[in-house]
Each structure stands twice: as C-alpha cells, then as structure tokens.
C-alpha positions in Angstrom: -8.1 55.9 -13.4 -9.6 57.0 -16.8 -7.0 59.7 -18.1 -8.7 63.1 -19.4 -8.1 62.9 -23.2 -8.7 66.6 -24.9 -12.3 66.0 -26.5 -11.4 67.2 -29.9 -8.5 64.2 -30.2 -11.4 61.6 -29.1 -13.8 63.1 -31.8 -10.9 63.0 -34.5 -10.2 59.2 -33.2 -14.4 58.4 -33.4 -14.0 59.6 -37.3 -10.9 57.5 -38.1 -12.7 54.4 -36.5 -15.7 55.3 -38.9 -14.1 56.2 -42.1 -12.2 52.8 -41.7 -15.6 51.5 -41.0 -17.1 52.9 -44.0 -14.4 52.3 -46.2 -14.9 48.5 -46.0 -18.3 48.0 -46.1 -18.0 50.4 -49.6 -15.3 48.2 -50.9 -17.0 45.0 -49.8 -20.6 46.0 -51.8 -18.4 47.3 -54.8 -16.2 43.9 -55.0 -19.3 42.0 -54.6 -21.1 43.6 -57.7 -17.5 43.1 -59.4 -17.9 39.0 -58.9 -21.6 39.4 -60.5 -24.1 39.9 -57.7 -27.1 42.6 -58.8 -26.8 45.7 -56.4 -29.7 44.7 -54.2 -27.6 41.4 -53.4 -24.0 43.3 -53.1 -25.5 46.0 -50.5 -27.2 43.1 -48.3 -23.9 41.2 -48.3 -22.1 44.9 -47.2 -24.9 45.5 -44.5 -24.2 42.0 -43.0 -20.5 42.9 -42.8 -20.8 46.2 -40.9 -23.3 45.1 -39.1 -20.8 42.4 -37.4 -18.6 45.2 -37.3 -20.6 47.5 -35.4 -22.1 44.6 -33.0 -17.9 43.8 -32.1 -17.0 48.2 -31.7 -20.7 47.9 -29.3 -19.6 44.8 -27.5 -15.7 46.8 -26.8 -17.5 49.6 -26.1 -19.2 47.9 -23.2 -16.4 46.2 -22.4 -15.0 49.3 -21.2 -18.2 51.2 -19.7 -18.3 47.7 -17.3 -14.6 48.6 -16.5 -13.8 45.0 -17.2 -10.7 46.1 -18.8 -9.1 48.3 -16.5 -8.4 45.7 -14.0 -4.8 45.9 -14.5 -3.4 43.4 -12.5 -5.6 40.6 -13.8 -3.7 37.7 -15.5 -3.5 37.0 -18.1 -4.6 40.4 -18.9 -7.8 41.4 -19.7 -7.1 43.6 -23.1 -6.2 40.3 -25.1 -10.0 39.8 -25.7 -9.6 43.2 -27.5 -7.1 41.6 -29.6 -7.1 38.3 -29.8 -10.6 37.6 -31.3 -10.4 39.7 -34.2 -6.5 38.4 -35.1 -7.5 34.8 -35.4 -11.0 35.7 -37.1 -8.8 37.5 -39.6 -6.2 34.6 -39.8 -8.6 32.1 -40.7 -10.9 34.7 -43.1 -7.8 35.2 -44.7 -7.0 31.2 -45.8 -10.8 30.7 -46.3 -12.2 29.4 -49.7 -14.9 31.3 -50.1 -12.5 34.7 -48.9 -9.5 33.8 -51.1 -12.1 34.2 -54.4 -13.5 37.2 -52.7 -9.4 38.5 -52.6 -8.8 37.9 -56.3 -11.6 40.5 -57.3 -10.6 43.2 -54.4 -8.0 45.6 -56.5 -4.5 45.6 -54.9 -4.0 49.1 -54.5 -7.1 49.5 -52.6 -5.5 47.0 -49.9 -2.6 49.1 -49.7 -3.8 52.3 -49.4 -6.1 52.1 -47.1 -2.8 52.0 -44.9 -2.6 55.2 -45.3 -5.2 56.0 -42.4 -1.4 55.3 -40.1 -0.4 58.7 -40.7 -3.3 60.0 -38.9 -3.1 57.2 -35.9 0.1 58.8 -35.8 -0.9 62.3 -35.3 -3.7 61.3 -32.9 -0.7 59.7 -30.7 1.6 62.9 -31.3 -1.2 64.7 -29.6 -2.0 62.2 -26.8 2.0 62.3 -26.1 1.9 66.2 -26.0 -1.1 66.3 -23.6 0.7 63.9 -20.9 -1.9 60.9 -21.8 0.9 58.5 -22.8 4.6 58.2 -23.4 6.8 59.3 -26.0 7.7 55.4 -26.6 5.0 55.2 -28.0 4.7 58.4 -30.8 7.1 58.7 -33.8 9.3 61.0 -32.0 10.2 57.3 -29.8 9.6 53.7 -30.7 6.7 53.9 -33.1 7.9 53.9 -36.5 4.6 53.3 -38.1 4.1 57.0 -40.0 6.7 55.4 -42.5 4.1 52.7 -43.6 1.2 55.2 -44.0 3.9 57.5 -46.0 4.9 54.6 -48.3 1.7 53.3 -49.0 0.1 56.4 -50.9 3.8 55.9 -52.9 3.7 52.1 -53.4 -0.4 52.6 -54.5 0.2 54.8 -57.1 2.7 52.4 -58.4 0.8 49.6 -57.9 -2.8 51.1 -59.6 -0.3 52.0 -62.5 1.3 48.9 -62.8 5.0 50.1 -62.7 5.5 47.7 -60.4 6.6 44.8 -61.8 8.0 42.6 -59.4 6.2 41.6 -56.5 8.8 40.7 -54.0 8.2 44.7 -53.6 5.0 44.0 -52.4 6.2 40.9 -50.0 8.6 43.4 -48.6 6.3 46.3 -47.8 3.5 44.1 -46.1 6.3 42.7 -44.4 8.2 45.2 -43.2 4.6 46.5 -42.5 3.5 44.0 -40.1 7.1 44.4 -38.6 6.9 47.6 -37.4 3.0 47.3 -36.5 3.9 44.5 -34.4 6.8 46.7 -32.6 4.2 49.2 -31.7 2.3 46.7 -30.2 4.5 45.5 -28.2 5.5 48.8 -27.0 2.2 49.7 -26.0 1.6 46.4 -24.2 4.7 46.9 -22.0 3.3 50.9 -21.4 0.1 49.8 -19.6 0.2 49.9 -16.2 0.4 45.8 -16.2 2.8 43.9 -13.2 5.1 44.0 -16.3 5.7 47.0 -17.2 8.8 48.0 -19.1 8.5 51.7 -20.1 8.1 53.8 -17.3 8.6 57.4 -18.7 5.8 58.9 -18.7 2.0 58.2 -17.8 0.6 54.6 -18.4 -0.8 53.9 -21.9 -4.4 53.2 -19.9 -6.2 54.8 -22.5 -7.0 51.3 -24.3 -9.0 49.8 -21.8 -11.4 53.0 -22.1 -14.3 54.3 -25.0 -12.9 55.9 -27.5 -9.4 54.4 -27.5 -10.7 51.0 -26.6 -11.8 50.5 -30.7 -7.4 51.1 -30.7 -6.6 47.5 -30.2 -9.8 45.9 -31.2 -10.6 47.2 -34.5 -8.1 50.1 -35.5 -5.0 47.5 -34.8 -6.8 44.7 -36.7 -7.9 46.8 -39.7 -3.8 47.3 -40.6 -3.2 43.8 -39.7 -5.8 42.3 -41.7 -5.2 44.5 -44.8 -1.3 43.6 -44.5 -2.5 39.9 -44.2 -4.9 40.0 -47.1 -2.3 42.0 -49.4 0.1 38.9 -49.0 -2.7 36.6 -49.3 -3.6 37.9 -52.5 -0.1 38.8 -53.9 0.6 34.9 -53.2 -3.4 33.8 -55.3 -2.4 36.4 -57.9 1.2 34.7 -58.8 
C-alpha cells in the first residue's frame, strides 16, 4: 500500500531532484565551453544530457504508476532496475576516454560540493521518520550517518577552491569514507522494505521507493552522490 507522505515533504523532494538536475546540465554546458566548444555547441551537448536524464526520471516514474515495483515479494527484487542501471552506466562513464578528458576540465570543488544536497536528503528523511512513513534506521537520529558528508563537503570545498589543500590523500579519504557511509544507508534501506528479507522491523516499511516522488530516491538521487564520489576519485587519480 502506497504510504500517505505529507505533500509539502514530496514537493520539497521534487525540487531537490530538480536542482540536482539543473545543476549538471549547467556544469556540463559550462565545462563544455571550458574545453573550446562555442556556446551554441556547449548548450546542445547539455540539452542532450538532460534530456537522457529526464527520459530515465519518466521511465521510473512509470515504473511506479504501473505498480511494477511494489511487488514486494518478487525475486530478485524488482527496485534493482532503479539502481542498477544507472551504477554500471556511471562505472563505465567514469573509465571512459572521451569522459576522463571531460573530468580534467570539471573543477574539483564543484564535484565536492554538490554533496552538499545530503544535508537536505537528510532533512527530507527526518521528516518522513517523524510522520510514521519510515523508520528511524534509516534518519540520522539511527543508522544513516550521511548528514556528516553533506557537512564536510561545504568545509573540504572551500579548501579545495582555495587550494589549502595540499595533499590529496585528503580527498581519497573523504570520497571514500563518502561512498562508505552512502553504501550503509543503502543497505539499510534495502533491509527496511517490506522484502521476504527484511531485517529492521521497527517501524513502518521503507515502501516509499517503489512510489512517484520517492521512486527518483534510488534511481537518480542515490546515483547523483555515487557518481560525483566516483568522478572526484576518478579525477583526483587523472590530476596526479
């Protein structure tokens, strides 16, 4: 059954998912015109980017509206074509020729900042867990540690953009750590849904993924901290 998610918490979700949006197609048409395209040629190469990434949030969408997701005792389950789609498209983007040039012109702050956008993911799930939509497991006040990595990245940004940083085992370490603790929450979340498997049982399922808004969760709100760990590591490593 879909859960009843306070409308304002959806709406404040919807404009996470599209300031993410936003924010890379801006920094793909800027990065472009930084390797020497003309403007008209950087904003075509942008459009075609968020066009694919509005064509995968449309297809997840309807995903959920066909209730194809919220058959929960499906296996293997039916969420991993939420997820694992965009993780392998960003693994093999990331190790990509034509991608790795791309990297050395994207600024390296911008790829850590962006994490910022955790904090309020954080917040969103705060208020979820204080409506009775999931469990506390899966909020910062349980197993989800992932505030600190929106926290640090405003911190390690600054230093980065300033250049006080000077070693980057710094920057191995966050990303790291990083992908750690997104990983953790991930997990946690899987064994919250109402699958055969379930581990955490306090509290109401965490059925909100396989339903519009929270579907765009696991397939683009997940992959957008993943991939912008994985390219900060890819470029730290093309940068040495």
């Amino acid at each position: 059954m879909q859960p009843q998610i306070p409308t304002f918490l959806e709406i404040i979700f919807v404009v996470l998912t599209f300031v993410l949006f936003a924010l890379i197609v801006a920094a793909v048409k800027s990065v472009r015109q930084k390797m020497g395209d003309d403007n008209l040629k950087s904003r075509k190469y942008a459009l075609r980017v968020g066009a694919v990434l509005l064509i995968w949030l449309a297809v997840t969408r309807q995903l959920s509206s066909l209730h194809f997701l919220d058959n929960w005792s499906a296996l293997p389950p039916h969420f991993l074509v939420l997820i694992v789609p965009p993780v392998a498209g960003i693994l093999l983007l990331a190790f990509s020729k034509n991608f790795s040039k791309f990297l050395l012109h994207v600024p390296a702050h911008w790829l850590i900042n962006i994490q910022s956008f955790r904090i309020v993911m954080e917040l969103i799930l705060w208020g979820l867990f204080l409506n009775d939509i999931i469990g506390k497991q899966m909020t910062f006040e349980g197993r989800n540690f992932d505030v600190l990595v929106g926290i640090s990245a405003l911190i390690l940004a600054v230093a980065v953009k300033r250049g006080k940083l000077k070693s980057k085992f710094w920057l191995y370490a966050w990303n790291v750590a990083g992908l750690i603790l997104l990983l953790n929450i991930v997990i946690v979340a899987i064994l919250s849904t109402p699958l055969p498997f379930r581990v955490f049982t306090d509290g109401p399922p965490n059925s909100m993924i396989a339903y519009f808004p929270f579907v765009w969760l696991p397939s683009f709100v997940v992959p957008v901290a993943f991939a912008m760990h994985v390219f900060s590591i890819r470029k730290t490593v093309l940068s040495a």
